[in-house]
C-alpha positions as CSV (number, residue, x, y, z in Angstrom):
1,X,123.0,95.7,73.4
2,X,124.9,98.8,75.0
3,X,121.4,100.3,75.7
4,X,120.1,96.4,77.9
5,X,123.1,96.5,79.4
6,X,122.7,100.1,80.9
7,X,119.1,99.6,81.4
8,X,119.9,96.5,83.2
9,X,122.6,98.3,85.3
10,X,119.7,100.9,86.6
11,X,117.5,97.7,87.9
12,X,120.6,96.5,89.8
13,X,121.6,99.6,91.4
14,X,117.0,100.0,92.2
15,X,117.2,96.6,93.7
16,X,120.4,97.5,95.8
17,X,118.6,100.2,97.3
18,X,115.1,98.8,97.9
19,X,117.3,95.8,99.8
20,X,119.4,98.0,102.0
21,X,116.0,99.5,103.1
22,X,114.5,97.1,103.7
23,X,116.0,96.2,107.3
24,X,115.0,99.9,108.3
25,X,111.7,99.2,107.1
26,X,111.5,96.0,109.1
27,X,113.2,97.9,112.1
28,X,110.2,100.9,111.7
29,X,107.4,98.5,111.3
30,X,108.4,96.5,114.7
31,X,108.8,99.5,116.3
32,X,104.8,100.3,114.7
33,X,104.6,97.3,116.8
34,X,105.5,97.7,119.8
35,X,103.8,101.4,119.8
36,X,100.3,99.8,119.1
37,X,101.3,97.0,122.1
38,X,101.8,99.6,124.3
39,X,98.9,101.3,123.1
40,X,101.5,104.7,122.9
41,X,99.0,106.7,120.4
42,X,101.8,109.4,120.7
43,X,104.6,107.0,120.0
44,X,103.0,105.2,117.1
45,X,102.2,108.7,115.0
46,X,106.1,108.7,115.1
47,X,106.8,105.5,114.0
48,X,104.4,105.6,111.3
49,X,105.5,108.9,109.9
50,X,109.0,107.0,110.0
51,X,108.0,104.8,107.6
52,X,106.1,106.9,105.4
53,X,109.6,109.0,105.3
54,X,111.4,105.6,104.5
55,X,109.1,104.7,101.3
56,X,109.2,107.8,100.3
57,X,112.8,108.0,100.6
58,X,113.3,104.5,98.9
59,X,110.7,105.6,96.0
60,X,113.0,108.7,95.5
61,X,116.1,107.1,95.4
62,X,114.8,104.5,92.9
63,X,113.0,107.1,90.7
64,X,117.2,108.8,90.2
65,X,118.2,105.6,88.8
């Protein structure tokens, strides 16, 4: 039981991270948005290599619990 219970613990403390990032990812992708509005090539290389750091941040994070 000890061993569900801990497991269980992990998936809480995965889900608390994947939802805290999620704004940023929200926040990145409008910002994808607006780049590809503006038609900002420059601008939306940025933006898009934000939110490549972001998963990849979010996968790491979730892979030490």
């Amino acid at each position: 039981m000890k061993k569900y219970l801990r497991e269980f613990g992990k998936l809480v403390g995965i889900f608390s991270i994947l939802r805290s990032n999620v704004k940023h990812l929200f926040s990145e992708a409008e910002e994808v948005k607006q780049a590809i509005k503006n038609k900002d090539k420059e601008n939306l290389e940025e933006e898009l290599g934000d939110i490549f750091f972001a998963g990849c941040f979010s996968r790491s994070n979730c892979q030490r619990k």
